[in-house]
N, C-alpha and C positions, 0 to 999 in steps of 0.2 A: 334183232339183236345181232351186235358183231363182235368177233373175239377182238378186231384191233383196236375198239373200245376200253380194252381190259389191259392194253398193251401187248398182247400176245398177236405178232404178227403171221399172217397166215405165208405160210414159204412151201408149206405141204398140206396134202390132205391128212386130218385127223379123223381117224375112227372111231366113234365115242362106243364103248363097253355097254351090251346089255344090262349090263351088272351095274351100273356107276350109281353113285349113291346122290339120295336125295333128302336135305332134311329141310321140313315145315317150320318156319319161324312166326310164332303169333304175335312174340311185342317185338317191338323195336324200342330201341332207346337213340332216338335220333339226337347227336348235337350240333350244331351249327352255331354261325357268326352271328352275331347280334348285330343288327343294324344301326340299333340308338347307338350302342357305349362300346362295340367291335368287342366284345369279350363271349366270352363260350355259354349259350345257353343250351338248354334239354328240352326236347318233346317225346311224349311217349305214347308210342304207334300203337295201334293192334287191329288184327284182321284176325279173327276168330266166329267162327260158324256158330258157336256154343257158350258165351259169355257169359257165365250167372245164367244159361238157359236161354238167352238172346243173341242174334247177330251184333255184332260189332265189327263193323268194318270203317275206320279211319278212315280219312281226308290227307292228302299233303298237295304241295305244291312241291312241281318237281323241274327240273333243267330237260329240257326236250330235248334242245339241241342248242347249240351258243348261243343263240338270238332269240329264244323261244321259250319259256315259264309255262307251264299250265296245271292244273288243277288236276286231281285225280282221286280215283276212292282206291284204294287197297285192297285189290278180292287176296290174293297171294306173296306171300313172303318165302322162298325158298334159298338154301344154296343148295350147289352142285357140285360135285369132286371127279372133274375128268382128269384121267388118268392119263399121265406124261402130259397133260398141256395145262391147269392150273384148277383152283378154287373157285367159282362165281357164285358172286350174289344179286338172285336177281328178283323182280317181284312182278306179279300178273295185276296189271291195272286198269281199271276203266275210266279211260280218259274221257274231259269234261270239257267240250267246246265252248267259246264265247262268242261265239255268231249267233244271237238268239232273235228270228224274226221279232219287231216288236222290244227287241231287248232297249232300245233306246230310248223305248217313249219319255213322256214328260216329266209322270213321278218318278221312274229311277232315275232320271236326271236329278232332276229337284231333289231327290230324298240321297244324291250321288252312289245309288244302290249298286251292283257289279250282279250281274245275274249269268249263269253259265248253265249249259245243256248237256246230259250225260247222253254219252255215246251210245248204240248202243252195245248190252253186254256182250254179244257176239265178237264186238270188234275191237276186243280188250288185245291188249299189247305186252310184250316183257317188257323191262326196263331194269338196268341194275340199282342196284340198293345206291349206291352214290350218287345217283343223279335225283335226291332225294333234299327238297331245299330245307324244306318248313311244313308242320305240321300245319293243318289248317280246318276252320270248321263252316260247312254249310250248312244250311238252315233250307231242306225241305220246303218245295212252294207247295201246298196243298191243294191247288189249283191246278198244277199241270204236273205229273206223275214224275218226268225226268229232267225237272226244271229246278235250280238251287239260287240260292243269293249269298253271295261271299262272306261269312262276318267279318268287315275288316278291322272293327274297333276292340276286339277283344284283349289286342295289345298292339304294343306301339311300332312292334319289328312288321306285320303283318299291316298296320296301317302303312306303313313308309313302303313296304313291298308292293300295295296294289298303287300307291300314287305312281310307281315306277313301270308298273303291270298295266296301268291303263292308257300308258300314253302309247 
C-alpha cells in the first residue's frame, strides 16, 4: 500500500502515532456503475467473524492495478486516521489467482465455467476500500479446498464483467 495512491504525495517522512486510531468496518454498502443501463447500483459487503454465530466473509472483485481485475474474499475492512497526513480506508484481502493447473480442461470450457485459486492466507494484501469494483459470489469446489467457480449469471453486470475479465 502507498500513500500517493490516496493522493497524498510523499515530499517527507511521516511518522505514524502509536496512538492513531483504528476502526473495524463489518458491512460495506458498496455502489457502483452498472454496466447494462450506467446508472448507480448497491452491493452489500461483509467480513464479520461472528454473523448469526458463523463466519461471513464476502467476495468482490476488485481494480488491482489499471490493467488488472481480480477476485478477492474480504478477511478485513478498516479505516485509519493518521495524524497531519489523512483518513484511509483500507481492507485485508485474500486474493484469488486465475492460473488454475487444469483450470482449462474441457468441461469448464464447455460448461464456459471461470474457476480461480485462493492464495494462500498468509499472503493476503491491503488494498483500499475504492479499489473495490463489485461484489461477487463463488461457489466452493468441494473437491479441492482453495478452488472456487465464479457465479457469473447471477446478474447481468457480473456477466458482462467476466466476458471482459476473460479475455
Amino acid at each position: 500500500m502507498s500513500l500517493p495512491m490516496y493522493g497524498y504525495q510523499l515530499t517527507r517522512w511521516t511518522t505514524i502515532l502509536v496512538d492513531f486510531q483504528i476502526h473495524e468496518y463489518r458491512y460495506l454498502k458498496l455502489n457502483y456503475e452498472s454496466t447494462i443501463n450506467w446508472k448507480q447500483s448497491t452491493d452489500h459487503l461483509w467480513s464479520n467473524p461472528s454473523f448469526h454465530g458463523s463466519l461471513h466473509f464476502n467476495c468482490t472483485l476488485i481494480q488491482l492495478t489499471a490493467a488488472r481485475t481480480i477476485f478477492v474474499k474480504i478477511i478485513l475492512m478498516f479505516k485509519c486516521e493518521v495524524t497531519d497526513v489523512s483518513t484511509f480506508q483500507l481492507a485485508l484481502i485474500q486474493p484469488y489467482t486465475a492460473s488454475i493447473p487444469g483450470g482449462s480442461c474441457r468441461i469448464n470450457r464447455d460448461l464456459r465455467l471461470t474457476r480461480v485459486k485462493a492464495v494462500p492466507r498468509g499472503d493476503s494484501i491491503f488494498v483500499p476500500l475504492k479499489s473495490f469494483i463489485q461484489g461477487a459470489v463463488l461457489a466452493h469446489d468441494p473437491e479441492h479446498q482453495d478452488k472456487f467457480v465464479v457465479i457469473k449469471h447471477i446478474d447481468g453486470d457480473m456477466f458482462l464483467r467476466m466476458k471482459v475479465w476473460a479475455c
